[in-house]
C-alpha positions in Angstrom: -1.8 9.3 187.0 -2.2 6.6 184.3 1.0 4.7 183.0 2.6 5.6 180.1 1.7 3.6 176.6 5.4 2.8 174.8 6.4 1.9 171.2 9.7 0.0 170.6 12.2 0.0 167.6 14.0 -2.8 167.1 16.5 -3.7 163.8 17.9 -6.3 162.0 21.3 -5.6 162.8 23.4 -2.9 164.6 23.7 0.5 162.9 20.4 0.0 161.1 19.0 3.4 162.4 17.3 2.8 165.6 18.7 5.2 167.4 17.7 7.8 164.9 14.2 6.4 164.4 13.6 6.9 168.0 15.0 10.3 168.1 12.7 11.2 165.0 9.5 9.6 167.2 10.5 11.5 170.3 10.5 14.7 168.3 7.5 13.7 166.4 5.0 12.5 169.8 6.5 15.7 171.3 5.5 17.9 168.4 2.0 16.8 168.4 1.6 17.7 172.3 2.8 14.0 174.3 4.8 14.2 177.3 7.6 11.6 175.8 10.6 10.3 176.9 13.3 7.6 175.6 14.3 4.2 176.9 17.0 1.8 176.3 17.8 -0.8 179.4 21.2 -1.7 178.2 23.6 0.2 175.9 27.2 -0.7 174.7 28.8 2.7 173.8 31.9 5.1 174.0 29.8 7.7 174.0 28.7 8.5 177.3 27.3 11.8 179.0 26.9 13.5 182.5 23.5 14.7 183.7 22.9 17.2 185.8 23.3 14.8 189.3 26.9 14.0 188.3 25.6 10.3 186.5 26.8 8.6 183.5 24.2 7.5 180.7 24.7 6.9 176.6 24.6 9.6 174.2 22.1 8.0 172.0 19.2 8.5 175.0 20.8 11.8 175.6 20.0 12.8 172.3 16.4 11.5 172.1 15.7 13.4 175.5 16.9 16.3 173.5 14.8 16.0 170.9 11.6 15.0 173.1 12.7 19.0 174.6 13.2 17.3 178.3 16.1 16.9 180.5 18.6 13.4 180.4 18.1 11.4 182.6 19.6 8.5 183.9 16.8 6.5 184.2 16.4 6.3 180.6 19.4 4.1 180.4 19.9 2.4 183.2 22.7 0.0 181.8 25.6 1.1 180.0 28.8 -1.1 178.8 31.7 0.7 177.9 34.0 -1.7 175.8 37.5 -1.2 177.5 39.2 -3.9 175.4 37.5 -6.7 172.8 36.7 -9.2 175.7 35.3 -7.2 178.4 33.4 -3.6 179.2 32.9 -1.4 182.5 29.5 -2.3 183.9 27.6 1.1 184.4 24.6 0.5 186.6 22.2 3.6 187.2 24.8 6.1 186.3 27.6 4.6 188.6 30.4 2.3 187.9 29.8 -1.4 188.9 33.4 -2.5 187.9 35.0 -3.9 184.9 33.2 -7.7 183.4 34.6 -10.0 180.9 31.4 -10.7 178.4 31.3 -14.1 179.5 30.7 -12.7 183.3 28.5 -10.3 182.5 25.8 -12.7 180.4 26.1 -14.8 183.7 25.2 -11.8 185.7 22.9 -9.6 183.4 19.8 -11.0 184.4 20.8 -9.7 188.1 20.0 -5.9 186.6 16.2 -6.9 185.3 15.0 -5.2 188.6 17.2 -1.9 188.1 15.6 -1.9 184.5 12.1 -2.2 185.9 12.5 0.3 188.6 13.6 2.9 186.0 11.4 2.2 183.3 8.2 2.4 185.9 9.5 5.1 187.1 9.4 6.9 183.7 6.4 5.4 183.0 5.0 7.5 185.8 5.7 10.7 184.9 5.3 10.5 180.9 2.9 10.5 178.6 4.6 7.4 175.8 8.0 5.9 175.9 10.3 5.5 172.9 11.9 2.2 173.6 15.0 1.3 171.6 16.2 -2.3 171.0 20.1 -3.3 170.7 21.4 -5.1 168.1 18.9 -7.3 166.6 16.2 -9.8 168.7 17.0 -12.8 166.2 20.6 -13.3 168.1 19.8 -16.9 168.8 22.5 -17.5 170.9 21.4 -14.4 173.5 17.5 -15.0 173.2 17.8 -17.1 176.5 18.9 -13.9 178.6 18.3 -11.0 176.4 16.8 -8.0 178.4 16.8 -5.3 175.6 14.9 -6.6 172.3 11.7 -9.1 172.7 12.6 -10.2 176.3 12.3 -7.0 177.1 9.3 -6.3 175.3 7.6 -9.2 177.3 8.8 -7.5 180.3 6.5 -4.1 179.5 4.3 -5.3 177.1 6.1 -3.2 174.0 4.3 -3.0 170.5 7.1 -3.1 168.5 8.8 -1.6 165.1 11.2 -3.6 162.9 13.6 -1.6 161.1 15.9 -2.8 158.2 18.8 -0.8 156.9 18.5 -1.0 152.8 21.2 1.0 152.4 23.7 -2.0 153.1 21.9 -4.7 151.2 19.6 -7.5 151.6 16.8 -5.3 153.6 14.1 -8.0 152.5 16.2 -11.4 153.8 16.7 -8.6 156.6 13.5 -8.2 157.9 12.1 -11.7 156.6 14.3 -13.8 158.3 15.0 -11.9 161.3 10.7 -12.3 161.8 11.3 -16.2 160.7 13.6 -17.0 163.9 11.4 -15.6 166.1 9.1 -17.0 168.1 5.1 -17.0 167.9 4.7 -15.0 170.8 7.6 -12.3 169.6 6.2 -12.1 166.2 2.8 -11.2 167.3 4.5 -8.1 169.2 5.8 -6.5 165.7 2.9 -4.4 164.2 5.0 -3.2 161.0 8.1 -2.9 159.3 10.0 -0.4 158.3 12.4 0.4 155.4 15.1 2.4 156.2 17.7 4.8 154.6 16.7 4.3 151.3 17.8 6.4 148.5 15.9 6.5 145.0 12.4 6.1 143.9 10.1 4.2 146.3 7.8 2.8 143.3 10.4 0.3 142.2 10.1 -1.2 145.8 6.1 -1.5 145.2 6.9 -5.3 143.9 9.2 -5.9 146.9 7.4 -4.6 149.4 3.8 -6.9 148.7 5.8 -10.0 148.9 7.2 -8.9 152.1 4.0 -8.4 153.6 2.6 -11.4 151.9 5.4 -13.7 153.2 5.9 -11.9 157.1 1.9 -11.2 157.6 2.9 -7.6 158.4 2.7 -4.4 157.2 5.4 -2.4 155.9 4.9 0.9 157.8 6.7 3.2 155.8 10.4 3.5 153.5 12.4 6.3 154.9 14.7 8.5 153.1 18.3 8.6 153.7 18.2 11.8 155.6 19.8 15.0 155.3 19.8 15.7 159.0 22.7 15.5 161.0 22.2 13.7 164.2 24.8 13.2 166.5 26.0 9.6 165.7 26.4 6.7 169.2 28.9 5.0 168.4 31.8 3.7 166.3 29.3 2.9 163.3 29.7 6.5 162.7 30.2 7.6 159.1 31.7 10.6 160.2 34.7 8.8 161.2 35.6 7.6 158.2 36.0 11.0 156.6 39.2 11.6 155.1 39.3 14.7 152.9 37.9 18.1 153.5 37.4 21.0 151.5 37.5 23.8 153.2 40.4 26.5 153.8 41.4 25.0 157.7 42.7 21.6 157.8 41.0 20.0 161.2 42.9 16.2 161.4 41.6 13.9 164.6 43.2 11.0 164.9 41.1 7.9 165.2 42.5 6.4 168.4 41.3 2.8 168.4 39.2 3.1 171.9 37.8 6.3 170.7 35.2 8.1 173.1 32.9 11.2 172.8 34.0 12.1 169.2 30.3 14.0 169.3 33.2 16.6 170.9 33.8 17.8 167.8 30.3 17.8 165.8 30.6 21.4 166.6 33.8 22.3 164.4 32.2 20.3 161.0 29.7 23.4 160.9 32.1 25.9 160.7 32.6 27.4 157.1 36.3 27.5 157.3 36.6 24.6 159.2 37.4 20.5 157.3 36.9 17.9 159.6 38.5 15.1 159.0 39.8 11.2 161.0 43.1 9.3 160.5 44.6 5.8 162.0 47.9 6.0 159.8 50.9 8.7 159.8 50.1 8.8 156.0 46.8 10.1 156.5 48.5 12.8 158.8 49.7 14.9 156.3 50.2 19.0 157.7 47.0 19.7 159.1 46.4 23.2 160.7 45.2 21.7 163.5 45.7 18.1 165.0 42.8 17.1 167.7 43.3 13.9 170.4 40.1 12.5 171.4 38.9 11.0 174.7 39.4 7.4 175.1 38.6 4.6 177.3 41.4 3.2 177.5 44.0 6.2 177.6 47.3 3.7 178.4 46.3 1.4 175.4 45.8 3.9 172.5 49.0 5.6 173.7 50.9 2.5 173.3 49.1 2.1 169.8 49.7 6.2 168.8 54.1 4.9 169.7 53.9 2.2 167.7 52.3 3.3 164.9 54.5 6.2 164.0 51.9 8.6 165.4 53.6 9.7 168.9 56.9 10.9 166.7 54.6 12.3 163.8 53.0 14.9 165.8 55.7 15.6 168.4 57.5 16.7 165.0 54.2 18.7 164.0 54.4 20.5 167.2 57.7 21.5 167.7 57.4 23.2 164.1 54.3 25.2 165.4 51.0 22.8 164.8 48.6 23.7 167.3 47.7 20.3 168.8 44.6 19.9 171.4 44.1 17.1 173.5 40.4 16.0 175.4 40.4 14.3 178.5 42.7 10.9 177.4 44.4 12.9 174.4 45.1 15.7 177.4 46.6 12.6 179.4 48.7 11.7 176.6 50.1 14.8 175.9 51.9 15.0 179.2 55.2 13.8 180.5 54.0 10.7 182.7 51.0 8.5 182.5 51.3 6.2 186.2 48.6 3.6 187.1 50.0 2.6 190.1 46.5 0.4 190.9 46.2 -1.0 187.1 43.1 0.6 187.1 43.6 0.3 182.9 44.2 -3.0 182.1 45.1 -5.0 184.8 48.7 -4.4 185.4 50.5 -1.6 187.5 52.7 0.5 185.0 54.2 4.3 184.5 54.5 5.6 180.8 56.3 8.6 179.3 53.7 10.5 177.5 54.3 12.5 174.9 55.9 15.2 176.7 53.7 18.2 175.0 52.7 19.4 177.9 54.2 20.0 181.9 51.8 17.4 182.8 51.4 14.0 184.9 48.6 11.9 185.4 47.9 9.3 188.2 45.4 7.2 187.5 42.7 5.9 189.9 39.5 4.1 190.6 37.3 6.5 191.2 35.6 8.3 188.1 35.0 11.9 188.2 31.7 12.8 186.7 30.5 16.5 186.8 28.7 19.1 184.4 30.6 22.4 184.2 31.1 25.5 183.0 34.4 27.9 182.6 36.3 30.6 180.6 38.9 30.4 178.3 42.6 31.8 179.0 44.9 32.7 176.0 44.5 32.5 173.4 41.1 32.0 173.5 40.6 34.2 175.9 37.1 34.9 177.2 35.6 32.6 175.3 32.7 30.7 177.9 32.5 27.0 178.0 29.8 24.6 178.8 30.4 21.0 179.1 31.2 18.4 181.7 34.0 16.0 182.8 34.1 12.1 182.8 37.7 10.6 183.6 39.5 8.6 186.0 42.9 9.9 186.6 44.0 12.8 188.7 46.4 15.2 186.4 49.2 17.6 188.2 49.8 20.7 186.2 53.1 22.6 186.3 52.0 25.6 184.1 49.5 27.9 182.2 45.7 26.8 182.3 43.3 26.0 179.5 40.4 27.2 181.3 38.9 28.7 184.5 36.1 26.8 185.9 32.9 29.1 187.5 34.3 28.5 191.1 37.7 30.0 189.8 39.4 26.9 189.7 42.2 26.4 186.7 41.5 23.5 184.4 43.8 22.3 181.5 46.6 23.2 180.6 48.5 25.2 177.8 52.2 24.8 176.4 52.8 27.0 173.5 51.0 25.5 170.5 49.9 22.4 172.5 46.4 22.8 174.6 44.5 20.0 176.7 41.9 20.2 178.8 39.2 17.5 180.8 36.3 19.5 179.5 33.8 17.7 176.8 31.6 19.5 174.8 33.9 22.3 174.8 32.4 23.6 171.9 29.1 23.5 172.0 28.0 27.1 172.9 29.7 28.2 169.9 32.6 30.5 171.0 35.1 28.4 171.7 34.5 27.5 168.0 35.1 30.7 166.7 37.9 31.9 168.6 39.6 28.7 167.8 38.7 29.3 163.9 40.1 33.1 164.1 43.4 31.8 165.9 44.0 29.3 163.2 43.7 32.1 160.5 46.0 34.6 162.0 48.3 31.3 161.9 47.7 31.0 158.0 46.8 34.7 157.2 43.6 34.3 156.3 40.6 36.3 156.8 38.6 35.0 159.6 35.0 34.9 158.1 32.7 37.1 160.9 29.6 35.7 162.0 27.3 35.3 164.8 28.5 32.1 166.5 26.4 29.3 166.4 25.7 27.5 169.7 24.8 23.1 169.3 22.0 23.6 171.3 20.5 26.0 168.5 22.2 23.8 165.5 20.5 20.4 167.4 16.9 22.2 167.2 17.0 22.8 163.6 18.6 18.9 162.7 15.9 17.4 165.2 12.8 18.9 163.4 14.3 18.2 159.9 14.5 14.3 161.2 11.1 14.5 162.5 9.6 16.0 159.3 11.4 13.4 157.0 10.3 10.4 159.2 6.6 11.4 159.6 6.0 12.0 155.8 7.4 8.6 155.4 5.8 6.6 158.5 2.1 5.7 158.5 1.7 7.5 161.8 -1.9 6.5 162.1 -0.5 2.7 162.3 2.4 3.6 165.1 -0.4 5.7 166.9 -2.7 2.8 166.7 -0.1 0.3 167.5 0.4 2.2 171.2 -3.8 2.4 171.3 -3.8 5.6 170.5 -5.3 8.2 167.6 -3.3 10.1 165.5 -3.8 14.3 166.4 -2.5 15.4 163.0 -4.9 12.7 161.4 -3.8 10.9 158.1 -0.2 10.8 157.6 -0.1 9.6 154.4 
């Protein structure tokens, strides 16, 4: 079997679209008949995921598997940093935990992994027709260039054409691209076979002027200027814009609050599609306001944010929204949270052994513990969303003893969760994706307010992703000069002229 060609995206900065550019091209080379799968060798997210074998990877490749129509797999990230506080990350090595680094440890130690990056990428490389390879960051950070092993080192490493992506949409895309090709090196530069604009929004002539003297300057094409999309995509990381949405509009007031180690938000993508449901984040007890729902996110650092939810007014803010009849629902560290003790006898978070009240919503108490519990599931809901089936998987450290009704019962028959009233938690991300959770949530909520529940056919992610993936795709191809990114990997384009 021959090896697989690659193309890589890089950027100019973090958040200027990579991820999404290489989700479009997975959906894209899959469309026109490739065997394609994506790549990343290191990734510093929140947002993490379960395959199939119990193994932890990033969303962001999750996602681009999804769109390419093939299973995750852990191989296409092989290196995942979870940021537990602003100095240091857990080290995630081939889907299992290698411990907890400070940054300055971990460049000292990074070039240890190249050989777990190689193994996977040639392993992939096997078995697929192209690789989408995404960069981190941007390869003109001077000060990493010596070590890096995700932009142009390793490009070198597998002999990557690459992509350069700017993000216009926050200014200065020409100094951008211009002088992040200037500090590179001859050898680096020659990899880059275009440029690309990215989330523009307006009329592409007026760039005409702009985009000559780029080329004329850098000595490389401009590939294409891609819209600003109307596809939602489920976002990596904290660079979300969805966090930062503060009002809604429709009849249901859905408030999450924004804990400051935030993880697996993507939880909740499901509820924003909902026609009675408004989605919205908040960080202060002013934003709180009387929301018909209040959801508690996963975190990595569950000890931490509950410390920050008692001091900023948060803890006594929705303990009084709950004993007045709020529904509140905690995921895997919001579930913690809600409980009567937090005890991390081992200081598994943080360093140093301590026991915490919670905030006694539920008859709950958690132990925490080393070892990490990673497994995909599926289950039933109990009252009051009784029947409703549930997809999903489990990621936490922390053993939790429950003295009371369940949230859920797993396929083995095993209760999971637990439910207090008004007050629900539960382990169980992606809880909503198949849809009926969704609805059954949206249906209690109106009998709450008296209002109509709106009857429709629920819609699963998996359905909702298809539909957002092939809008992306469509947008980026009548954008891209495909022919070029074909003919940067060696290859002719099937659908011919793109533009």
């Amino acid at each position: 079997m021959s090896r697989a060609k690659c193309i890589m995206v890089q950027g100019t900065m973090s958040g200027a679209g990579k991820s999404l550019l290489c989700t479009a091209l997975c959906r894209i080379l899959a469309q026109d008949g490739y065997k394609t799968a994506p790549f990343k060798s290191q990734n510093m997210a929140l947002n993490s995921f379960v395959t199939r074998d119990g193994l932890e990877m990033g969303r962001a490749q999750v996602v681009q598997a999804q769109a390419a129509g093939i299973e995750p797999d852990v191989r296409m990230n092989p290196i995942l940093l979870k940021p537990s506080s602003d100095v240091g990350s857990q080290v995630i090595v081939n889907g299992e935990v290698r411990g907890n680094m400070p940054a300055a440890e971990y460049f000292r130690h990074k070039r240890a992994l190249v050989p777990d990056i190689l193994r996977a990428y040639n392993s992939l490389a096997e078995e697929y027709d192209i690789l989408v390879i995404e960069g981190a960051g941007s390869p003109a950070e001077i000060n990493l260039k010596a070590d890096d092993i995700v932009n142009m080192g390793l490009a070198e490493l597998v002999d990557a054409p690459v992509l350069l992506a700017g993000d216009i949409d926050r200014g200065g895309v020409f100094a951008q691209l211009y002088g992040t090709v200037a500090l590179l090196e001859e050898r680096e530069r020659s990899r880059i076979k275009g440029l690309i604009i990215n989330k523009f929004r307006g009329d592409v002539e007026i760039l005409r002027p702009g985009l000559a003297m780029l080329e004329d300057k850098t000595g490389l094409p401009v590939l294409g200027v891609v819209p600003y999309l109307d596809a939602d995509i489920e976002d990596e990381d904290s660079l979300s814009e969805r966090l930062c949405r503060k009002k809604t509009v429709k009849p249901l007031d859905v408030a999450i609050v924004r804990l400051p180690h935030i993880s697996n938000f993507t939880d909740f993508i499901p509820l924003e599609q909902h026609p009675l449901l408004g989605v919205r984040y908040l960080r202060t007890v002013r934003e709180l306001g009387a929301p018909d729902l209040v959801l508690l996110p996963g975190t990595k650092n569950t000890v931490e944010d509950l410390l920050w939810l008692r001091q900023s007014g948060l803890e006594a803010a929705l303990q009084k929204l709950a004993a007045g009849g709020t529904p509140v629902l905690g995921v895997c560290g919001g579930y913690q949270m809600l409980g009567h003790t937090l005890s991390d006898p081992e200081g598994c978070e943080g360093g140093t052994p301590r026991t915490l009240r919670g905030l006694g919503l539920l008859p709950t108490e958690t132990v925490f513990t080393a070892e990490k519990r990673r497994a995909q599931v599926t289950a039933r809901a109990a009252a009051p969303f009784a029947g409703a089936a549930l997809t999903g998987y489990e990621i936490h450290t922390g053993r939790t003893a429950v003295n009371g009704a369940p949230f859920c019962t797993m396929a083995d028959g095993t209760p999971e969760g637990c439910v207090e009233g008004n007050v629900f938690g539960t382990y169980l991300h992606g809880l909503f994706d198949s849809g009926e959770l969704t609805e059954q949530l949206a249906a209690y909520l109106c009998r709450r307010r008296g209002i109509a529940p709106e009857q429709a056919a629920p819609l699963s992610m998996e359905t909702y992703r298809e539909q957002q993936f092939d809008r992306l795709a469509d947008g980026v191809r009548r954008a891209l000069d495909m022919d070029a990114v074909y003919a940067a990997m060696g290859l002719k384009n099937p659908k011919g002229a793109s533009l």
